[in-house]
C-alpha distance (Angstrom), angle and dihedral (degrees) to the residues before:
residue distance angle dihedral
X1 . . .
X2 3.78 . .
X3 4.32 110.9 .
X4 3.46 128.8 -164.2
X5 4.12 118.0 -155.7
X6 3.40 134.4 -176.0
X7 3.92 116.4 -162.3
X8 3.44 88.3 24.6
X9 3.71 97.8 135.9
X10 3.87 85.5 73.8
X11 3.47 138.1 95.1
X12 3.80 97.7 -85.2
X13 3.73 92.4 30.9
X14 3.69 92.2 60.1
X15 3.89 95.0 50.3
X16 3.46 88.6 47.9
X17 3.95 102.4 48.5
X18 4.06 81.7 52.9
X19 3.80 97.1 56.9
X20 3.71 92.5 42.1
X21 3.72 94.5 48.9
X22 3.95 95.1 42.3
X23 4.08 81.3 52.2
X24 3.93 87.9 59.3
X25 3.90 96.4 -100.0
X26 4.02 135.1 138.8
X27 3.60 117.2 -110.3
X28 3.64 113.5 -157.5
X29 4.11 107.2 174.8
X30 3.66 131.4 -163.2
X31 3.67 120.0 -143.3
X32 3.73 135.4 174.6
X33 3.45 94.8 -150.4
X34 4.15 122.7 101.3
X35 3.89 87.0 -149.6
X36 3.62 108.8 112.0
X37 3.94 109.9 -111.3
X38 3.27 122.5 -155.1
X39 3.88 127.3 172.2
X40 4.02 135.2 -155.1
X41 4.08 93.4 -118.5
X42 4.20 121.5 71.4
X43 3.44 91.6 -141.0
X44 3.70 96.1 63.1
X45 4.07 117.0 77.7
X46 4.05 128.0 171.0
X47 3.50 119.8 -139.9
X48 4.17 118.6 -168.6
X49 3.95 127.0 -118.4
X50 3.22 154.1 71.3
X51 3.91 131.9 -56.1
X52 3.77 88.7 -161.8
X53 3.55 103.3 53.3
X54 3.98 140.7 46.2
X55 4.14 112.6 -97.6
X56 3.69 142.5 127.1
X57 3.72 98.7 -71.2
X58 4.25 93.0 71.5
X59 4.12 80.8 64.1
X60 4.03 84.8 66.8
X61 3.93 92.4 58.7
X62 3.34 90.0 76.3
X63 3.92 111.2 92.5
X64 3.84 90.9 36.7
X65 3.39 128.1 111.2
X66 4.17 107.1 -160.6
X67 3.64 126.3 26.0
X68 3.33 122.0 -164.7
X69 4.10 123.7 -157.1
X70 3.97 104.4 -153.4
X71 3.90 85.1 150.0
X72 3.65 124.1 135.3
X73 3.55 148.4 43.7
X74 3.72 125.6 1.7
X75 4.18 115.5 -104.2
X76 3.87 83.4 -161.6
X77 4.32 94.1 99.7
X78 3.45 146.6 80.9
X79 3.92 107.9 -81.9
X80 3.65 124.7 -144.7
């Protein structure tokens, strides 16, 4: 199965790309960052943009069969 996440350079993200990749799966992984990403597994590949606005990354989607919104702000803080 091919997956598409977004916020998948996080904490959960990161657990997650392992288990799916161990399981045989496709990782693609959206990140907001311009860094270049790489990641220790062939079957994991970064694409840049931005989950909350229209570019050229929502053309990759296509050809995937999950995707997999992790996007957003970090539970890792003090609450109030």
């Amino acid at each position: 199965m091919n997956v598409f996440i977004t916020g998948g350079t996080g904490f959960v993200g990161r657990n997650l790309t392992t288990g799916l990749v161990e399981r045989g799966h496709k990782v693609t992984i959206l990140t907001r960052t311009g860094k270049k990403r790489t990641h220790p597994h062939p079957a994991v590949s970064f694409i840049e943009g931005d989950p909350n606005h229209k570019g050229a990354w929502q053309k990759r989607l296509q050809g995937h069969d999950a995707v997999i919104n992790l996007a957003g702000a970090s539970i890792f803080c003090r609450w109030n």
